[in-house]
C-alpha positions as CSV (number, residue, x, y, z in Angstrom):
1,X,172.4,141.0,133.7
2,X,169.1,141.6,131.1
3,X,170.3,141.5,127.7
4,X,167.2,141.6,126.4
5,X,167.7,145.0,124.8
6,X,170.8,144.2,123.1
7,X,169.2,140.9,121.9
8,X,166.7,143.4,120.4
9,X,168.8,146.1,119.1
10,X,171.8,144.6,117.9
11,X,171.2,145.0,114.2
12,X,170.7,148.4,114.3
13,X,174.3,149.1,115.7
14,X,175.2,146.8,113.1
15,X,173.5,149.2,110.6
16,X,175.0,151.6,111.8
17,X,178.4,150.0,110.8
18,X,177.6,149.2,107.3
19,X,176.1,152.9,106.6
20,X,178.9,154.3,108.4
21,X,181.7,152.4,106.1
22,X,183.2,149.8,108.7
23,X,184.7,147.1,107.0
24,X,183.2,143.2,106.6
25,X,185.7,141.9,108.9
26,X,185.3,144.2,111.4
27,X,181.4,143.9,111.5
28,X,181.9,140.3,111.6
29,X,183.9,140.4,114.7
30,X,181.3,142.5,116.4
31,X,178.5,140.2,115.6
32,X,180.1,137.2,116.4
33,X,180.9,138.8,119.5
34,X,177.5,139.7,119.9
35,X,176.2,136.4,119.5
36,X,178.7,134.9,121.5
37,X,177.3,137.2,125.2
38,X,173.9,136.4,123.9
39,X,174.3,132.3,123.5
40,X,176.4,132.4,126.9
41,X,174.4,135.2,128.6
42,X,176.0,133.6,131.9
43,X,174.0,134.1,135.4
44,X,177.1,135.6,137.2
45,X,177.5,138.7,134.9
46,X,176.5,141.4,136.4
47,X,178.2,144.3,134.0
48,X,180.3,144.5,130.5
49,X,183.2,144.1,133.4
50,X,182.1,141.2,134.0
51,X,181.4,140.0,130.4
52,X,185.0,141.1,129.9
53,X,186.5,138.8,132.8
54,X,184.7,135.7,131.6
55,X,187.2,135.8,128.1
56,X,189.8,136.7,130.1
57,X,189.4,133.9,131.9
58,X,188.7,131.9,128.7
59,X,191.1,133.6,125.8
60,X,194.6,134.4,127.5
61,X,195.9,135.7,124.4
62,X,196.6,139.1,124.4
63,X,196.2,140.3,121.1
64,X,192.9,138.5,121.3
65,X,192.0,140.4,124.8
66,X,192.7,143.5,123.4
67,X,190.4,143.3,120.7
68,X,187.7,141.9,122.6
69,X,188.0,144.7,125.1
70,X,187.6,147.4,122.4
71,X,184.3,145.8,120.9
72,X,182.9,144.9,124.4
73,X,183.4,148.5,125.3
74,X,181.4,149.6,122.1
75,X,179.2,147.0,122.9
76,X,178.4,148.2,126.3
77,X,177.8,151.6,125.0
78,X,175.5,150.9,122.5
79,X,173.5,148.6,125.1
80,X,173.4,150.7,127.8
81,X,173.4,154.5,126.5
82,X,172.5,154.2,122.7
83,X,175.9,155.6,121.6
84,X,177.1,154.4,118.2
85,X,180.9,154.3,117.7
86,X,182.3,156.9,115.6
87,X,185.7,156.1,115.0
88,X,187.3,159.1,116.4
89,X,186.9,157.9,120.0
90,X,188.0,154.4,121.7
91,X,185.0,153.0,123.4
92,X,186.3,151.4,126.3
93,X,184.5,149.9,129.7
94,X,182.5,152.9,131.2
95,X,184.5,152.8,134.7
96,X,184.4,155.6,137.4
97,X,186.6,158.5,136.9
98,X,188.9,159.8,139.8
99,X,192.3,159.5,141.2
100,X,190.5,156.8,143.6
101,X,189.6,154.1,140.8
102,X,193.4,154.5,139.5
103,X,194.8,153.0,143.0
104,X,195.6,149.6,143.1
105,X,193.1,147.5,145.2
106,X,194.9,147.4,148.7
107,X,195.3,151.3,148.3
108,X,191.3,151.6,147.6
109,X,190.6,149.0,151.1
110,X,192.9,151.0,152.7
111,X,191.5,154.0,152.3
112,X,187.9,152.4,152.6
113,X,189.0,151.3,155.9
114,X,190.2,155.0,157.2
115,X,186.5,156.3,155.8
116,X,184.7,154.1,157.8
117,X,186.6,154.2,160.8
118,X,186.4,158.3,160.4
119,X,182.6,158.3,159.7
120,X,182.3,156.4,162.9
121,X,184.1,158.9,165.2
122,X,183.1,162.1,163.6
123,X,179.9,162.5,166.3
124,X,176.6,163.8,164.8
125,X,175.9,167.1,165.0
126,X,172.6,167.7,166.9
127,X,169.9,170.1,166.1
128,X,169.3,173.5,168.4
């Protein structure tokens, strides 16, 4: 995953904060979160998602998750789209949207299964 433009452009989301009237503790959060997926900037992540799993896997406490998700999420919008949080929206992960990405994961390679085996015996249709 290239950081690079976050590394870049954290300050100004950061900026963005002070002029918009977030508190000192809260911009401190998200800079030391910043800086801490910057130091790491570990080879296996691939998306926020993935930045996300690694504190999971690291933090186990909850209240700690929670908080880390919400910043990660602003985070990832800032990074990927240029959005700036605003305070009347929560920034969460940018996931898929669809009754599909609410299914549990056996439900999604079940279905997965029956597409595949469908697009295989649905015969092509030939030109006249």
């Amino acid at each position: 995953m290239d950081l690079t433009n976050l590394g870049q452009h954290h300050e100004e989301l950061i900026n963005h904060m002070k002029n918009s009237g977030y508190s000192m503790s809260c911009i401190y959060m998200y800079k030391r979160q910043i800086r801490e997926i910057l130091e790491l900037d570990l080879e296996s992540w691939t998306s926020y998602q993935d930045i996300y799993q690694y504190f999971v896997s690291v933090f186990p406490n909850q209240k700690d998750l929670k908080w880390r998700r919400s910043v990660i999420g602003i985070i990832e919008h800032f990074d990927i789209y240029g959005l700036f949080p605003d305070r009347r929206r929560i920034c969460s992960f940018i996931e898929p949207r669809g009754a599909y990405y609410s299914l549990n994961h056996s439900y999604r390679q079940l279905i997965d299964y029956f597409k595949t085996y469908a697009e295989k015996m649905v015969k092509p249709k030939t030109q006249q």
